[in-house]
C-alpha positions in Angstrom: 0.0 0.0 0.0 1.0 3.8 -1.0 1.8 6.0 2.1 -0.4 8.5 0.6 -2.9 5.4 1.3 -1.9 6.0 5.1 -1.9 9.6 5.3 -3.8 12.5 5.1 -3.1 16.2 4.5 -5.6 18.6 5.5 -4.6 21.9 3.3 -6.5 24.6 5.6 -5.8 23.4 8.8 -1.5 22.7 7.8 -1.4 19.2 9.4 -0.4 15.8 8.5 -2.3 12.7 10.2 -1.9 8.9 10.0 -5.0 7.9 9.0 -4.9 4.0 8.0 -2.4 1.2 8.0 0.0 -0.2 10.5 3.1 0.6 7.9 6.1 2.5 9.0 7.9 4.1 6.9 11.1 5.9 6.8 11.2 10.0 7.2 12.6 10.2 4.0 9.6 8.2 2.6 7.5 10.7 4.5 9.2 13.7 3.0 9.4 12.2 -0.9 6.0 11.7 -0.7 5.3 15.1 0.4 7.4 16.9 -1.9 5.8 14.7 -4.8 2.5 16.3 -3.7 3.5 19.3 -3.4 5.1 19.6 -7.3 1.4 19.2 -8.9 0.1 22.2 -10.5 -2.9 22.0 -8.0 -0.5 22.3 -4.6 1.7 25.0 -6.1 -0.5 27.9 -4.1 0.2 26.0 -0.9 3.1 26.1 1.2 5.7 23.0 1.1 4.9 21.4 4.4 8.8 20.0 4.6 12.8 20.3 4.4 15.3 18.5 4.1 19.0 19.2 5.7 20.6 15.6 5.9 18.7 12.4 4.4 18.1 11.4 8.2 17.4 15.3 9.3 14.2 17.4 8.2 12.2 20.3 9.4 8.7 20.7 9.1 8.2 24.2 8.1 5.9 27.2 7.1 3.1 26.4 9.9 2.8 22.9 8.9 2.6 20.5 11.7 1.4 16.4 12.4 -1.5 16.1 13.6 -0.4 14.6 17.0 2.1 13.2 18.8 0.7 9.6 17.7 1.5 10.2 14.1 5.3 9.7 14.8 4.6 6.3 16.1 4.5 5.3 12.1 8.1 6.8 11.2 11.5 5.7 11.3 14.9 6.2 10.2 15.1 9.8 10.6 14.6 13.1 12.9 12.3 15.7 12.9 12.5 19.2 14.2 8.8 20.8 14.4 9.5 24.5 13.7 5.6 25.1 14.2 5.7 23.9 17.5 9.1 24.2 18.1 9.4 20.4 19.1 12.2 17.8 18.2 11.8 14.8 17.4 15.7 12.4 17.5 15.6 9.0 15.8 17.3 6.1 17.8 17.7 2.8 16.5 19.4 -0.7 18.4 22.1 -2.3 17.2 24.2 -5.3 18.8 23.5 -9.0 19.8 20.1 -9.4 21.7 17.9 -12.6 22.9 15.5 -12.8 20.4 12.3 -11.3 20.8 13.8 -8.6 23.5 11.9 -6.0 24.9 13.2 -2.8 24.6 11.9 0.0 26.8 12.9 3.6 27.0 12.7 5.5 30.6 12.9 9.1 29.9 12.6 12.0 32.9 12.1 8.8 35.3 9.6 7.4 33.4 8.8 4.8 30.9 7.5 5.9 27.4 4.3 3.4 26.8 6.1 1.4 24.0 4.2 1.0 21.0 7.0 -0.7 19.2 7.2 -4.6 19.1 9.7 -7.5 20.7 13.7 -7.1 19.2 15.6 -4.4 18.0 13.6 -1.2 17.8 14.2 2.1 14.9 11.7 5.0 16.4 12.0 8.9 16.7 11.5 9.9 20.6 10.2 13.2 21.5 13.2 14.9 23.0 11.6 18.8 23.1 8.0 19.8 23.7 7.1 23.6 23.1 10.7 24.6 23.4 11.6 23.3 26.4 13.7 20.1 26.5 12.3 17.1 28.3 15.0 16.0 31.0 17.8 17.7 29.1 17.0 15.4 26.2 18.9 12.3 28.1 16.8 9.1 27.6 17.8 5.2 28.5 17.2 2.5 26.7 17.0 -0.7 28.2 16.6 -3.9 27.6 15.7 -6.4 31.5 13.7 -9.7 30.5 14.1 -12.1 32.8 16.2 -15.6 31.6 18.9 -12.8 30.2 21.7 -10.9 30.5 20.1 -7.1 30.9 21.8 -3.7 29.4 21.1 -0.3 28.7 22.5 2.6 27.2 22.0 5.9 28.2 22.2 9.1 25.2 21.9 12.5 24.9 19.5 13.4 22.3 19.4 17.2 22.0 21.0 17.4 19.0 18.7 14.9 17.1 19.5 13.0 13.9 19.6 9.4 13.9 21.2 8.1 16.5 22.7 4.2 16.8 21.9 2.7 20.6 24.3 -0.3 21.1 23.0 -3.2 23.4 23.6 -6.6 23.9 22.1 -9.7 25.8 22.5 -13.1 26.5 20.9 -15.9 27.9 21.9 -16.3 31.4 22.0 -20.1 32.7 22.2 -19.2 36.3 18.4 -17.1 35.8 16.5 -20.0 34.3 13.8 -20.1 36.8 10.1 -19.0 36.2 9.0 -15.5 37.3 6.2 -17.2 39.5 8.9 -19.1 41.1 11.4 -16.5 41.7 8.4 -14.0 42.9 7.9 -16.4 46.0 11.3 -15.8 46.8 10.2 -12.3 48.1 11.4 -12.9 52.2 14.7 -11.5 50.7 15.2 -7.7 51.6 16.5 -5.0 49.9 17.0 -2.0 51.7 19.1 1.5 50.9 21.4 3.5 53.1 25.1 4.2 54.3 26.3 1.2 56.2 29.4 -0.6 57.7 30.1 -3.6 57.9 33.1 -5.7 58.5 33.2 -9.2 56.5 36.1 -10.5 59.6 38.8 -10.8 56.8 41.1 -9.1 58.4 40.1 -5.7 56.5 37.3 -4.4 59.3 34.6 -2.6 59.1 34.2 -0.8 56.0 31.2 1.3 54.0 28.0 0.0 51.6 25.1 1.2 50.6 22.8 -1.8 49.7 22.0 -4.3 52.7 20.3 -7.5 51.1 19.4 -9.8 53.7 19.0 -13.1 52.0 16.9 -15.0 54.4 18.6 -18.1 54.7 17.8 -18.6 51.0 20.7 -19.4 48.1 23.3 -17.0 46.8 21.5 -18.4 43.3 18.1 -17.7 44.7 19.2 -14.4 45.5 20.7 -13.9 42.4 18.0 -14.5 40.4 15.0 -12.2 42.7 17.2 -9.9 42.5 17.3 -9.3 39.0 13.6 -9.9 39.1 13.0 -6.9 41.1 14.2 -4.8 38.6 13.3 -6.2 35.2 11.6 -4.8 32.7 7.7 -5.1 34.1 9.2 -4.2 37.4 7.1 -1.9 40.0 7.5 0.5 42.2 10.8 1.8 43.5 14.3 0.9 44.5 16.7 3.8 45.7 13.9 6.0 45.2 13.8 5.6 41.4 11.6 2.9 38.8 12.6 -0.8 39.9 13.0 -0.7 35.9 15.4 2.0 36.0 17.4 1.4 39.1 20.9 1.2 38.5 23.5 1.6 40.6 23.5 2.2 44.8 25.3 5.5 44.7 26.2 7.6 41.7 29.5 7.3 42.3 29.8 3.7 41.7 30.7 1.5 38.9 27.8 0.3 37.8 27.1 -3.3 36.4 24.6 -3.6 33.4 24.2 -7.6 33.3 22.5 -7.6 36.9 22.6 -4.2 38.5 22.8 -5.6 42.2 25.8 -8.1 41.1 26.2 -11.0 38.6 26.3 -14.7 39.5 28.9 -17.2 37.7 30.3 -20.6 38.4 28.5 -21.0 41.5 30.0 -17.7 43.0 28.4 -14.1 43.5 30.3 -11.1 42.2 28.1 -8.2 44.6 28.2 -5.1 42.8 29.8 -2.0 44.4 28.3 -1.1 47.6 25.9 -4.4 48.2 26.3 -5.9 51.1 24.3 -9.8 51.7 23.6 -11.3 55.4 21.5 -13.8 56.7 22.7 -16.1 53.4 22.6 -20.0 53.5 25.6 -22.3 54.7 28.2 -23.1 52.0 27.7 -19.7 50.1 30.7 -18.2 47.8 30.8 -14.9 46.9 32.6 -11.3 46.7 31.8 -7.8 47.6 32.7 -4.9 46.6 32.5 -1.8 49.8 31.7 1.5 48.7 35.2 2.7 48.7 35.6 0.2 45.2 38.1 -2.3 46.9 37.3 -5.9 46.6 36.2 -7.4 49.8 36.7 -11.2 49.7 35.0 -13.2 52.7 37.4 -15.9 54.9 37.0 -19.6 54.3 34.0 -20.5 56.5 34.6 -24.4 56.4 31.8 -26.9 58.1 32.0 -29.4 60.3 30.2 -32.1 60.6 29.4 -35.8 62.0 26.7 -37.6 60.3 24.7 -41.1 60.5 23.7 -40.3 64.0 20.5 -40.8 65.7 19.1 -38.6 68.0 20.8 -38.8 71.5 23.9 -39.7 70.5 26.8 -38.0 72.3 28.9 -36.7 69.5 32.3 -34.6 70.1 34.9 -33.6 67.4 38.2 -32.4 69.8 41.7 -30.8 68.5 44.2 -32.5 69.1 47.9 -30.9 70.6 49.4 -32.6 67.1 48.6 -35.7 64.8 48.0 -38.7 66.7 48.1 -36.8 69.8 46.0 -35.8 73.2 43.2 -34.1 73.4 44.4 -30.0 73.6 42.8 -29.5 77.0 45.0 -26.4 77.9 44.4 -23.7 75.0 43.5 -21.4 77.2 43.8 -19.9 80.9 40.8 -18.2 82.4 41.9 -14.4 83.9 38.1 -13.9 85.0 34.3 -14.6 84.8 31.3 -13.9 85.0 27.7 -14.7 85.3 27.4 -15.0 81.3 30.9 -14.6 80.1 34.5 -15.8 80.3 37.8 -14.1 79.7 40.9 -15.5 78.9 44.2 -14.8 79.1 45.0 -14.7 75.3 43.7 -13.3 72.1 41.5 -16.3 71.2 42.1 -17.9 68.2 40.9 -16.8 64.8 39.9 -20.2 64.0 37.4 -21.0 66.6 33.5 -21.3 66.1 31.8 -18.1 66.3 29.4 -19.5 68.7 29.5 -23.3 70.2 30.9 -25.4 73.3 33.3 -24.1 76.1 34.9 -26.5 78.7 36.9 -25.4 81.8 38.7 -28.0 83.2 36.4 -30.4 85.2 34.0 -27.7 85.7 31.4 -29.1 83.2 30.4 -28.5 79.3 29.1 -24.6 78.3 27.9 -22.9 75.4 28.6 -19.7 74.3 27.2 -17.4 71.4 29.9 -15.1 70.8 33.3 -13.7 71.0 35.2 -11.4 70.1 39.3 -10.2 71.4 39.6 -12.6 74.8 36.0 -12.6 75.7 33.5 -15.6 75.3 30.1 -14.0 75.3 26.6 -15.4 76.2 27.7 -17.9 78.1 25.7 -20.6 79.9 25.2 -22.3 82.5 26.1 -19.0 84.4 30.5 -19.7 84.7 30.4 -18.2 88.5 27.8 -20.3 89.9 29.6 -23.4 88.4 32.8 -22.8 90.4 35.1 -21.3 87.1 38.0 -18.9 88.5 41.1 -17.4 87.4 43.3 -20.2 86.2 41.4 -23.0 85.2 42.5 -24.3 82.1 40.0 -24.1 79.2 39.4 -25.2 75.8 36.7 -25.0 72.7 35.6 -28.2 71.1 34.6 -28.1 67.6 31.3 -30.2 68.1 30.4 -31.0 71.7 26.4 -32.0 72.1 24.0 -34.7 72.2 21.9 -35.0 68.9 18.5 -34.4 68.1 18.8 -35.3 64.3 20.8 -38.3 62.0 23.6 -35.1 62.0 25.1 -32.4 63.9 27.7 -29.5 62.1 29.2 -26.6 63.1 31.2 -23.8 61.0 34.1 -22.0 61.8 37.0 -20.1 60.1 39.7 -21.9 58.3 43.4 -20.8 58.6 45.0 -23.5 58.5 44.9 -27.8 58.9 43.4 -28.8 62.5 44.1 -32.3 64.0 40.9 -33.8 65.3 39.2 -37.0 66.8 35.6 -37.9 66.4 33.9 -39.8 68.8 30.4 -40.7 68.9 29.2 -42.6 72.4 25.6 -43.5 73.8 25.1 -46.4 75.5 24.1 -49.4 73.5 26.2 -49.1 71.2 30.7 -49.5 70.5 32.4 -46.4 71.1 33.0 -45.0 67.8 36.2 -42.7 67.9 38.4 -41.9 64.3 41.0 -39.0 63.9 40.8 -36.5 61.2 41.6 -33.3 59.6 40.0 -29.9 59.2 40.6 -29.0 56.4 40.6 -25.6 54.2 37.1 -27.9 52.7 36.0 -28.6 56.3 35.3 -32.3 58.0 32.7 -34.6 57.0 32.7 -38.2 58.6 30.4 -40.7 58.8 29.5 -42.1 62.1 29.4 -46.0 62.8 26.9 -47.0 65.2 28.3 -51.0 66.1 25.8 -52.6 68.7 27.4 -53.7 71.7 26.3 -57.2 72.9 28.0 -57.3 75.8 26.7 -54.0 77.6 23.7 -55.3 79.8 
């Protein structure tokens, strides 16, 4: 079909208006078209409606205007400056690798402009001036954020106009595979926005972030993938006080990352972007941060120990040993004072012992503690001064010192370097099961054997 099929030109009123058709055509398909018109005998007492400065650059001229806005929705491949109105009107077109059947979206003064383009790679003119004034300094952002995909976006200045190329590129991204109705029940994770410090205890302390994500208890994965889904392309309401859609980056400082704006997930590790912080994630997590200062943050080795093939009420202890093949190391410490829910020692405690777990002081009986930090065991139960602990009783921390209520029993601590340990499980009924073994930088995992004893009456 003709475009002068699509299009019709009212002479008194100087406008231009889409009437029919879904075609688009080019601007310079537009402006042949007219200027064809305009040559008959029968047009030559009427003004020409159009100019031409580039073949991707025209002015519509001497009072003549489009009808409305929607007209433009049918052109491509060129700009248009309305000197009538005194609006501009830039051409952007994507280039690049995409997923196919994309959608690209365009945020513009903090808001989307309701596309009326179809899926893939887009060629449309933008509205970039309204009545002389320019709309957000003529800066727009074109994205592209579908779930199951690499995102990107580009962000151009469009005051000059013309035709302007928008490079993007996507991918499909294995580790985001799961279905949006999946991922949306994954929404006990927390995002929230403010200066923070935090200290990942490598040695670096406490340093500054922007992003908290606490990932209750789910996956680094799982985290991964709702975090991209709170900000994909359908995304509502706000993060960091602009469009989920839009949001990009913590602070505007930061180096932003256009695959996943909150960080990107690869061979089973997390790569936070700057300023995130995560907490509350689940056991055997890998990852790295990066604090707001831009210096990589990588976490210790948290290693995992664990006795399993248990049964509930089994006595199960994992000790150090003073070497390989030695005693039990019953002497690590020396107690300097206590207290009715703490014990300090006489040394910097070790930076290799379980952040909370089991305290023993000489014969004074089995505690538990839930902290500690310098020489100070916090939270400490039974209360240490009613059970007779004073300055220097020996003390020492097992690794795993309790009485299961499941088929296994773990517990984590920091690895810096190869511990000596025995394992013993004991309840009566049953052969004292006792093996020696290694923490490792990969942690301890050994499998109990529970050997009835037939001579025990």
């Amino acid at each position: 079909m003709a475009i002068g099929d699509d299009w019709t030109i009212d002479y008194n009123a100087k406008t231009i208006e889409h009437t029919s058709g879904t075609t688009v055509y080019t601007v310079n398909e537009m402006y042949s078209w007219l200027q064809d018109v305009f040559d008959e005998l029968s047009a030559l007492d009427d003004d020409v409606p159009m100019s031409a400065q580039t073949p991707t650059q025209y002015t519509l001229i001497n009072g003549w205007a489009f009808d409305s806005d929607s007209d433009y929705e049918y052109l491509k491949g060129g700009a248009i400056i309305d000197s009538t109105n005194d609006d501009l009107w830039a051409n952007i077109y994507t280039i690049g690798t995409i997923v196919a059947g994309s959608d690209v979206y365009v945020i513009q003064d903090g808001s989307e402009i309701t596309p009326w383009w179809s899926t893939g790679h887009i060629d449309v003119l933008i509205k970039v001036k309204d009545s002389g004034s320019e709309i957000d300094d003529g800066v727009i952002t074109v994205f592209i954020r579908d779930t199951g995909a690499t995102f990107d976006h580009f962000e151009i200045d469009l005051t000059a106009g013309g035709r302007n190329a928008v490079p993007l590129a996507t991918a499909t991204d294995l580790n985001n595979q799961t279905a949006d109705g999946t991922v949306a029940g994954y929404n006990d994770i927390s995002v929230s926005f403010g200066a923070i410090n935090r200290d990942l205890n490598n040695g670096n302390g406490s340093q500054p972030y922007k992003v908290e994500v606490d990932c209750a208890g789910r996956t680094l994965a799982q985290v991964y993938e709702y975090l991209k889904y709170i900000c994909r392309g359908d995304a509502s309401g706000t993060l960091n006080s602009v469009a989920a859609e839009a949001y990009r980056l913590a602070d505007a400082g930061y180096t932003e990352v256009k695959a996943a704006p909150f960080g990107t997930y690869a061979g089973g590790t997390f790569f936070g972007a700057q300023g995130v912080w995560i907490t509350n994630y689940a056991a055997n997590q890998v990852f790295q941060l990066i604090d707001g200062d831009g210096d990589t943050q990588t976490p210790p080795n948290t290693v995992y120990v664990e006795v399993s093939a248990i049964v509930s009420g089994d006595r199960v202890g994992v000790f150090k040993l003073d070497g390989p093949g030695g005693d039990v190391e019953k002497d690590t410490y020396t107690v300097s004072s206590a207290t009715t829910d703490s014990v300090v020692v006489g040394a910097a405690i070790d930076s290799d012992t379980p952040a909370a777990g089991y305290l023993r002081v000489e014969e004074r009986g089995l505690f538990e503690y839930d902290s500690w930090s310098s020489q100070t065991f916090s939270g400490v139960s039974p209360n240490p001064s009613t059970a007779g602990v004073v300055n220097g009783d020996d003390a020492w921390v097992p690794l795993i010192d309790a009485e299961a209520t499941t088929t296994s029993i773990n517990n984590s601590l920091i690895y810096s370097s190869d511990i000596p340990v025995v394992v013993r499980v004991r309840k009566y009924g049953i052969l004292p099961f006792e093996i020696e073994g290694t923490v490792t930088s990969s942690g301890l995992s050994q499998a109990a054997i529970r050997t009835t004893d037939s001579i025990v009456s």
